[in-house]
C-alpha positions in Angstrom: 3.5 -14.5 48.6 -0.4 -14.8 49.6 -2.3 -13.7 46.8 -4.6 -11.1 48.7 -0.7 -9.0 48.9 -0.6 -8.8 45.6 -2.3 -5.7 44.2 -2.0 -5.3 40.2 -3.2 -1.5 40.5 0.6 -1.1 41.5 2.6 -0.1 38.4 6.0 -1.8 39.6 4.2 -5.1 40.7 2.2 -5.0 37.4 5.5 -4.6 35.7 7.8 -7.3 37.7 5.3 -9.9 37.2 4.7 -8.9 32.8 8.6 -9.1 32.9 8.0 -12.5 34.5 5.5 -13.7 31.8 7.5 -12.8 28.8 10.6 -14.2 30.0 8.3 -17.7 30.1 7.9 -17.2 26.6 11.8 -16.0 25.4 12.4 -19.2 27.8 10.0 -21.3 25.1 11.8 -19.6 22.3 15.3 -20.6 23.5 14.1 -24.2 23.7 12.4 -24.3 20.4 15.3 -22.9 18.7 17.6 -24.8 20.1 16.6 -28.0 19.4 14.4 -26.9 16.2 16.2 -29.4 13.0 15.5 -27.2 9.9 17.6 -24.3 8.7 14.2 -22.3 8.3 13.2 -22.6 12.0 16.5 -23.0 13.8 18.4 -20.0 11.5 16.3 -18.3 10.5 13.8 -18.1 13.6 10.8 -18.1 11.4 8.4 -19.3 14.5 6.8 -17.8 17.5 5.8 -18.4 21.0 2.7 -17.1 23.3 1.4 -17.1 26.5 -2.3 -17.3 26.4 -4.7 -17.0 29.3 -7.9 -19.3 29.6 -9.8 -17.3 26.4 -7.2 -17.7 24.4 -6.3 -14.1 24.4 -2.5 -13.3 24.6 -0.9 -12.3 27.7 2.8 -12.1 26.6 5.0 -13.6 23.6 9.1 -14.0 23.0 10.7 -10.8 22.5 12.4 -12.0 19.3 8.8 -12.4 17.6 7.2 -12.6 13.9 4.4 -9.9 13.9 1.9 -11.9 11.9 2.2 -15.2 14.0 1.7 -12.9 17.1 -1.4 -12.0 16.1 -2.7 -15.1 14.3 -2.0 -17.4 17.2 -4.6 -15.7 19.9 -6.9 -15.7 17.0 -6.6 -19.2 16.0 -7.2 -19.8 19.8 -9.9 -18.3 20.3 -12.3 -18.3 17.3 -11.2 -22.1 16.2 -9.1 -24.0 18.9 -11.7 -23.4 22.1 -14.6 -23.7 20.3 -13.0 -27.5 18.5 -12.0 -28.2 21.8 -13.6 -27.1 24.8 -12.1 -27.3 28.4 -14.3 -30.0 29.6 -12.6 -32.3 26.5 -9.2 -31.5 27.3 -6.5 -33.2 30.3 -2.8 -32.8 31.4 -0.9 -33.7 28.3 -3.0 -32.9 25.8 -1.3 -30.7 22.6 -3.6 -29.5 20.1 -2.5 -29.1 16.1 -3.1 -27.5 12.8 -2.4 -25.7 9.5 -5.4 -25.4 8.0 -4.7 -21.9 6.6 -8.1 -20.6 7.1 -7.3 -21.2 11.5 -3.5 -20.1 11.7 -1.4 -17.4 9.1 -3.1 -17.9 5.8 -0.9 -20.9 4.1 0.3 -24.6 5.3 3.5 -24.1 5.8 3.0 -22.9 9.5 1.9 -25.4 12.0 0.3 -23.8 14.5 0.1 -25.5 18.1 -1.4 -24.9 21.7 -0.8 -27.3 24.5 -4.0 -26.8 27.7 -2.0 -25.6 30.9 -3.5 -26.8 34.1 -2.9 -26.0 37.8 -4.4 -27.2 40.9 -7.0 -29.3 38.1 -8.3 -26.2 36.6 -7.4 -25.2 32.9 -5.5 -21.7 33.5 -4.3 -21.0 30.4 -2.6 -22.0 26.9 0.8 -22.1 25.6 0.8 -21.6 21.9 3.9 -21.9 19.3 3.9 -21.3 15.5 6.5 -22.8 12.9 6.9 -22.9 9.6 8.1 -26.4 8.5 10.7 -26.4 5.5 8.2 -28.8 3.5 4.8 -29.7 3.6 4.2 -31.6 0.7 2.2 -30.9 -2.4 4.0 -28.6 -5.0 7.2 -27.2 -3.8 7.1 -23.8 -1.8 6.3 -21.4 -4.5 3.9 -19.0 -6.3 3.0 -21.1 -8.6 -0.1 -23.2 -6.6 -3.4 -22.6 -8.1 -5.8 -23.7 -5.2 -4.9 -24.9 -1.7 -5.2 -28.5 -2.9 -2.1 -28.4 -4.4 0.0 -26.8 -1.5 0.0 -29.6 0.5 -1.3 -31.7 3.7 -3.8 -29.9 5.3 -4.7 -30.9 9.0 -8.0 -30.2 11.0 -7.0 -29.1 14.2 -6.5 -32.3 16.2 -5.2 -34.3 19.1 -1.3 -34.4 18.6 -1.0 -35.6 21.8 -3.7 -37.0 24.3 -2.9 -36.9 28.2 0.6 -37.0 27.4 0.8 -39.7 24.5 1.5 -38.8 21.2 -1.2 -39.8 18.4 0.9 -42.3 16.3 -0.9 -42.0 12.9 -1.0 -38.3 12.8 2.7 -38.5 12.7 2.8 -41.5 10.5 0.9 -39.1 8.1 2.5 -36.2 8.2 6.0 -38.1 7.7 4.6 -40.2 4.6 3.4 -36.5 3.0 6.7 -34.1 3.1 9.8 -34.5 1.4 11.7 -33.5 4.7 10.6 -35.7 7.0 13.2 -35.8 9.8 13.2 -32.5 9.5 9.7 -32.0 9.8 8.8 -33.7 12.6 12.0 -33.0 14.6 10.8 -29.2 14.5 6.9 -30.4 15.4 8.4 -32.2 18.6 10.6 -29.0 19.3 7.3 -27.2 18.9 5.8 -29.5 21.6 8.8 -28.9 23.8 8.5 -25.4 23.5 5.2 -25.5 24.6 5.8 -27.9 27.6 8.6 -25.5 29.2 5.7 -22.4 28.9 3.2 -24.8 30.9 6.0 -25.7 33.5 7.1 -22.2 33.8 3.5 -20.7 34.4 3.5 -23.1 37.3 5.8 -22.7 38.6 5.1 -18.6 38.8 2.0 -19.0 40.0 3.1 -21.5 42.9 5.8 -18.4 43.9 3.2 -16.0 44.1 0.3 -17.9 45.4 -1.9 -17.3 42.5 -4.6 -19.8 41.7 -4.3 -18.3 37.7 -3.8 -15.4 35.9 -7.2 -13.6 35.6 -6.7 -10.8 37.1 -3.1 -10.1 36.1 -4.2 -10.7 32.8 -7.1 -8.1 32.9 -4.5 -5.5 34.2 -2.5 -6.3 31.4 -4.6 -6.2 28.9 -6.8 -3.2 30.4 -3.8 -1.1 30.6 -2.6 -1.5 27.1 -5.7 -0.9 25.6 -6.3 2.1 26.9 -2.7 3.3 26.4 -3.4 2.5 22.6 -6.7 4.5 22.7 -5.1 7.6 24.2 -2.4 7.3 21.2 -5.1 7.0 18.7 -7.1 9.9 20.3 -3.7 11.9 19.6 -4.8 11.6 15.8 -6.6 14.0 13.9 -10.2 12.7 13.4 -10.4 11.9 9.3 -10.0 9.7 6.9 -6.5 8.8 5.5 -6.3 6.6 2.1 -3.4 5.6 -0.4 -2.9 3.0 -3.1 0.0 0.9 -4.2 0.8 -1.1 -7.4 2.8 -4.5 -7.1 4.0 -6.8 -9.4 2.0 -9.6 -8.9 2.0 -12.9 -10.7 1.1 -12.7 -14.1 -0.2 -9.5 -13.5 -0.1 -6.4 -11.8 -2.2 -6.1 -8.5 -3.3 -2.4 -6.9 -3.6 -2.8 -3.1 -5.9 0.1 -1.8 -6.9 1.3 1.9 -8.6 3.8 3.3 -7.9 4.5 7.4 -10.4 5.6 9.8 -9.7 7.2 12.8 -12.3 8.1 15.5 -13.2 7.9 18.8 -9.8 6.1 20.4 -10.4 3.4 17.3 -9.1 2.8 13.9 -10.6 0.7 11.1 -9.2 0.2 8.0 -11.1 -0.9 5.0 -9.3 -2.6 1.9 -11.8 -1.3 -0.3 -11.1 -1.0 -3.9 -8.5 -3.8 -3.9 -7.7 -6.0 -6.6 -9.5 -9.3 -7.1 -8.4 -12.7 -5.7 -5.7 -14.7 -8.5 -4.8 -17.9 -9.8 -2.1 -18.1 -8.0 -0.5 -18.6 -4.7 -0.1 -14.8 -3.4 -4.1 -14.5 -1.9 -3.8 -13.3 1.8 -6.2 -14.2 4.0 -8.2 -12.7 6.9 -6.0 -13.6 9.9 -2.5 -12.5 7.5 -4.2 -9.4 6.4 -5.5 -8.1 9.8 -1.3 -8.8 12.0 -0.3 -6.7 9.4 -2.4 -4.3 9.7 -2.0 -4.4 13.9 0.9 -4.8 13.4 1.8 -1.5 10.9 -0.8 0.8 13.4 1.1 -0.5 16.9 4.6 0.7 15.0 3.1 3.9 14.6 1.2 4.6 18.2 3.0 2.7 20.8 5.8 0.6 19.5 7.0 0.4 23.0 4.3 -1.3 25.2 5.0 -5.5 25.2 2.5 -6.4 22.3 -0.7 -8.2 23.9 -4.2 -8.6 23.1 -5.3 -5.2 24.8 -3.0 -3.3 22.2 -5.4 -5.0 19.1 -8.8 -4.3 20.5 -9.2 -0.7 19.4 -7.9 -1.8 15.4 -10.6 -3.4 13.3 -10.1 -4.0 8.9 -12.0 -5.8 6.2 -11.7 -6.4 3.0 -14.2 -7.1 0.6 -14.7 -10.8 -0.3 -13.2 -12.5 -2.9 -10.4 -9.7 -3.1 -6.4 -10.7 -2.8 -7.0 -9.9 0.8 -9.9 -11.9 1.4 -9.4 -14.8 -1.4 -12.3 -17.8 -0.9 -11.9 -20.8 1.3 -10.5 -22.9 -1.7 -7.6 -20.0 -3.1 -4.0 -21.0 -3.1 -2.2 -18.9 -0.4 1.0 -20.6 0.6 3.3 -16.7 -0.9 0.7 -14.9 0.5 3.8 -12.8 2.1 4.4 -11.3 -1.3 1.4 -9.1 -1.4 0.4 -9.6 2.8 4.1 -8.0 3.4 3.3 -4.8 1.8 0.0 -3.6 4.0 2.2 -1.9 6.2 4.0 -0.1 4.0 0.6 0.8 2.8 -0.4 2.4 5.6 2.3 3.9 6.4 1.8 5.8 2.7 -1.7 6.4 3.6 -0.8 8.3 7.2 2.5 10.0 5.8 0.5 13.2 6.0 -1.1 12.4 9.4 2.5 11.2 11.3 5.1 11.9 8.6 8.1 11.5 11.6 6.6 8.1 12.4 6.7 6.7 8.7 8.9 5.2 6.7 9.6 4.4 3.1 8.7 1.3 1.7 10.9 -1.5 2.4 12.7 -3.9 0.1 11.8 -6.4 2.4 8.1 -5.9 2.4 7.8 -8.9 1.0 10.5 -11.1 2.1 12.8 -13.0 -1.1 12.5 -16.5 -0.9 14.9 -18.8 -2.3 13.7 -22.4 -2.0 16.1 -25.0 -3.6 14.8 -28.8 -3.6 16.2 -31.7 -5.7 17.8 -35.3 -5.7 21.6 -35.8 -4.9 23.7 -39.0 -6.2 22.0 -41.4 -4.0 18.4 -40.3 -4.9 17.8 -38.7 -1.5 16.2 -35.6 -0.8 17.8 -32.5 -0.3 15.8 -29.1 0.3 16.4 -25.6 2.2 15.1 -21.9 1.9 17.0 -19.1 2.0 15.2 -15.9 3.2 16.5 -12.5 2.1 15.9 -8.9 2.3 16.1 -5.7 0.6 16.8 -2.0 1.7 14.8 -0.7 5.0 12.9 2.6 4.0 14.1 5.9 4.8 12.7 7.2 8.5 12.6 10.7 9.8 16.1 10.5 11.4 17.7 8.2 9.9 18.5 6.6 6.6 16.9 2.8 6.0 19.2 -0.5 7.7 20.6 -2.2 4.2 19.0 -5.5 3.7 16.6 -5.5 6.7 13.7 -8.0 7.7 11.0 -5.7 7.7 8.3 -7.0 8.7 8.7 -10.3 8.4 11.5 -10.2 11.1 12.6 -13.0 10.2 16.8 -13.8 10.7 18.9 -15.6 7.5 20.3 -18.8 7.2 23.8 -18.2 7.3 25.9 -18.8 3.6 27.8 -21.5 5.4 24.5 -23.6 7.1 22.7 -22.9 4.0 25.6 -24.6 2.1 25.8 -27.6 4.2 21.9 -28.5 3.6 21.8 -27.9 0.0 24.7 -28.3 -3.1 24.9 -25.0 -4.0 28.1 -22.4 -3.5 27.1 -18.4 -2.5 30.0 -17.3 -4.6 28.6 -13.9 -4.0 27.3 -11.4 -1.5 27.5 -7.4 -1.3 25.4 -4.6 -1.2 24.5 -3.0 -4.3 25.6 0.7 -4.4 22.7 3.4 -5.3 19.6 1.3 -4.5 18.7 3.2 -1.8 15.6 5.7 -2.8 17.0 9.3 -2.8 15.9 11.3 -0.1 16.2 13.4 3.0 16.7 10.4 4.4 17.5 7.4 1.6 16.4 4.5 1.7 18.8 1.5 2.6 20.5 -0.3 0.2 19.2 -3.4 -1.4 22.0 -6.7 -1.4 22.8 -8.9 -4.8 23.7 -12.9 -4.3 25.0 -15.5 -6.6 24.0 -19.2 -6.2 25.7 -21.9 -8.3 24.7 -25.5 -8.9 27.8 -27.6 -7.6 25.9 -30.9 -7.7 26.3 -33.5 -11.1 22.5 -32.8 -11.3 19.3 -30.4 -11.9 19.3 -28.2 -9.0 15.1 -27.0 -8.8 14.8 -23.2 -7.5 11.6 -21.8 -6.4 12.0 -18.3 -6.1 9.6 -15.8 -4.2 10.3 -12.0 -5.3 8.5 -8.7 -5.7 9.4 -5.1 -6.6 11.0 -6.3 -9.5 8.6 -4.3 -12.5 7.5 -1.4 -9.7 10.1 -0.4 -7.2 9.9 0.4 -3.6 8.6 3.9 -3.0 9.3 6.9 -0.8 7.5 8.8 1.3 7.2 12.7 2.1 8.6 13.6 -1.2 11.6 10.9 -0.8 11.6 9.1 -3.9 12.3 5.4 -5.1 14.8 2.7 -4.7 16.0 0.8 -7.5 13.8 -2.1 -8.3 15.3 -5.7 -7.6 16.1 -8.3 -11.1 17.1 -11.5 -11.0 19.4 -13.0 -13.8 20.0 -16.9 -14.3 23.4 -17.1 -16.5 23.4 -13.6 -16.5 20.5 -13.1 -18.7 16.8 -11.7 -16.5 14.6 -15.0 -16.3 10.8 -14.6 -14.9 11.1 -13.3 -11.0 8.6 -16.3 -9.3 8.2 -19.5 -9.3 10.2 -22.7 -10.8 13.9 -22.1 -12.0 15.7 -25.2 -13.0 19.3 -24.7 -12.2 21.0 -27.1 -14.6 24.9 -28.2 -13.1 27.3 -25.0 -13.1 24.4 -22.9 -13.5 24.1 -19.4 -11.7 21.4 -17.7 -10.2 21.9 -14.0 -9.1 19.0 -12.2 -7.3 19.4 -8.6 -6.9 17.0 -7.3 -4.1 15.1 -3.7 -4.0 16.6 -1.2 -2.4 13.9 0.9 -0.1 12.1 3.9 -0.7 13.2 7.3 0.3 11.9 9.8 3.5 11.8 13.8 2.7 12.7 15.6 -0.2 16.5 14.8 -1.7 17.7 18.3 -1.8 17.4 18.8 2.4 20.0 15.8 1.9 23.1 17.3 4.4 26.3 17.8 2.5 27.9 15.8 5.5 25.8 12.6 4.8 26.0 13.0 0.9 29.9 12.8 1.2 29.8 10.2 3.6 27.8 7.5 0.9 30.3 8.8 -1.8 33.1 8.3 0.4 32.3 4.5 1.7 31.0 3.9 -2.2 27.2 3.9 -1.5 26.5 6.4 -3.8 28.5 6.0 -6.6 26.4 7.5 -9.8 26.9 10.8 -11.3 22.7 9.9 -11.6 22.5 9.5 -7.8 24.5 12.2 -6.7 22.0 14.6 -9.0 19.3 13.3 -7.4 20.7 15.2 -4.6 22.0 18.1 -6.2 25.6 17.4 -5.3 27.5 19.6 -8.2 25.4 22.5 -6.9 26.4 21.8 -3.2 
């Protein structure tokens, strides 16, 4: 097809060929987790992969996607990556790398990847992957960090790969740092795969339609959407919309606050008020703090159009320095997910009165539970795997909250069985804990409790990643709140982050939050009440007064 046929004012064109571009990327996906080695990137699908155009800025990314690594990626591109490496230094072959949190998602864990895609000897465009790697070193994956230094290998972004040839002594250093080598790099070079089958793909489209790159579709695309998210901010009364949230913290309790400004077919939100950075390993950085905060708005005004970089142009935030979510250059990040998770539910709380059918309670898994288990087994190798897990959804307008849902990490499990295989510990339970939800109009869905024991002959090291546990999930629009989460080691509660050495026949149970309610509890239906007694999910006389039951 000759390019001058082609005319991107034409909504079903426009739409065949955006189809086309993010089926590249679910293409990049399949081959990344397909061939990914770790449990944490292979199970649980905690990676990403974009389409970018020349800029940097995003075009399309994998259906299945993690909100904050859609985001972070076209900003790593384009405020670090282009300016590192300009076009005029990069070739066929080249793959650019790095986790320096302040470039990519706010802690080392992710490595964060774009490979230069050429066509007819003109750069065209980027493909861009992000991963997080099941080690990187330094103290084990936990809170407990108290600057970056301690989190692990940090790498400048640099030449993985020049025209084609991998850079020997990057890998040579990034194998001698991590306890997880094999697995490490096997997941790098799936990354670099990954990347390679977007580059061959975009090629190949623009061969079919005779395109010499992706300018102007990429302008259509991203005009479009940004003024489809303008007209759904212009919807909005004009105001300003705040709300305030207290979390558990580390040590100590942190108040999250944010006021939401909407104007004009824009929205800013300031994080104003917010608590200070801390010691430890929960700061959030710039690039964390703002996908969540694209990423809570988009849910709200146009969860439907394919997310791109028109749909994040009309959202702006800051937050003041030196605050949690805008921690100095040198602050320990790498659980930045336990307070970074939580902005949208924030949000959501603060536009409640704005939207109150868009909103939802907050979630049991805003933040995400981590379960990290390292240690030694009888021939003094290494052993590690996380286990991700979530609590209760929050109650929605028309429905009540999915039990134990990824929200918004969107991030799958490592199934009991896999996670089993990689590490010596037995899941000798799993079930959904009855009455979490937060009563409501709408309750909020139900939180899950597991039990891990040490089957090995020796010290079994848990690094554990929780929140909700002192202050539970709330509700919204008069729903109320879930039960808060606990976690027990040989049935007595044992402190909710960080190191917990499992000694051999030792338990750990983790009891996740369940999520906050929607509406008031007495517009509850009779129907839906007796349906939760009858499958046992309200089981209380407590609960069922929350609803006025005996008087129904």
């Amino acid at each position: 097809m000759a390019r001058q046929q082609i005319d991107f004012n034409d909504p079903i064109t426009l739409q065949v060929l955006w189809n086309r571009l993010i089926f590249i990327a679910d293409q990049a996906d399949r081959a990344l987790g397909r061939t990914a080695f770790s449990p944490v990137v292979r199970e649980n699908h905690d990676y990403v992969t974009v389409l970018m155009d020349a800029k940097g800025r995003a075009l399309a990314q994998c259906t299945w996607a993690i909100p904050v690594f859609i985001t972070s990626l076209p900003m790593a591109a384009q405020h670090y990556f282009l300016p590192a490496f300009p076009p005029e230094t990069l070739e066929p072959g080249d793959v650019l790398l790095t986790n320096d949190p302040l470039i990519g998602t706010g802690h080392l864990p992710d490595m964060v990847m774009i490979t230069p895609i050429f066509h007819k000897g003109k750069l065209i465009g980027y493909s861009g992957s992000i991963a997080h790697m099941p080690d990187i070193g330094g103290r084990p994956y936990s809170p407990e960090s108290t600057d970056i230094f301690e989190e692990g290998v940090r790498l400048p972004i640099l030449k993985l790969y020049k025209a084609g040839k991998p850079t020997q002594e990057v890998f040579d250093i990034i194998g001698a740092s991590v306890r997880l080598p094999r697995e490490v790099l096997g997941d790098i070079e799936s990354m670099v795969s990954a990347n390679d089958v977007m580059a061959r793909e975009l090629v190949r489209f623009l061969e079919e339609y005779g395109l010499d790159d992706v300018e102007d579709l990429g302008t259509a695309i991203h005009s479009r959407s940004e003024a489809h998210m303008r007209q759904a901010i212009s919807r909005w009364p004009a105001g300003e919309y705040s709300s305030e949230v207290t979390l558990d913290g580390y040590n100590s309790e942190v108040t999250l606050k944010c006021n939401v400004k909407v104007e004009s077919g824009a929205i800013h939100v300031d994080y104003a008020g917010t608590s200070a950075q801390v010691l430890h390993a929960i700061n959030v950085r710039k690039h964390y703090r703002y996908a969540h905060t694209v990423y809570a708005l988009k849910c709200l005004l146009d969860p439907e159009t394919p997310n791109n970089e028109g749909c994040m142009l009309p959202i702006t935030d800051e937050a003041p320095m030196g605050s949690i979510l805008n921690p100095r250059n040198t602050a320990a990040g790498n659980l930045r997910n336990l307070i970074g998770h939580v902005i949208p539910s924030l949000i959501f709380r603060a536009l409640q009165g704005v939207v109150p059918d868009k909103v939802q309670g907050d979630s049991g898994g805003a933040p995400i539970w981590g379960v990290n288990c390292q240690g030694q087994n009888e021939l003094g190798e290494q052993y590690g795997a996380a286990q991700n897990l979530h609590g209760g959804q929050g109650g929605r307008s028309t429905a009540d909250g999915i039990d134990t849902l990824s929200f918004p990490s969107n991030c799958r499990i490592t199934p009991a069985e896999m996670y089993e295989l990689a590490v010596p510990a037995l899941i000798e339970c799993k079930e959904l804990i009855p009455d979490s939800g937060g009563p409501g109009q709408f309750r909020g869905g139900l939180g899950q409790r597991l039990v891990f024991r040490n089957i090995s002959s020796g010290q079994m090291n848990i690094y554990l990643a929780s929140e909700h546990v002192k202050n539970p999930c709330f509700g919204v629009v008069g729903g109320k709140d879930g039960r808060a989460g606990h976690v027990l080691k040989n049935g007595e509660p044992v402190f909710a982050k960080g190191h917990i050495p499992l000694e051999p026949g030792a338990r750990l149970t983790v009891e996740l939050p369940g999520g906050g309610g929607w509406g008031d509890p007495a517009n509850r239906s009779r129907e839906l009440i007796t349906e939760d007694i009858r499958l046992g999910l309200v089981t209380s006389e407590c609960a069922k007064a929350d609803y006025g039951y005996a008087a129904k």
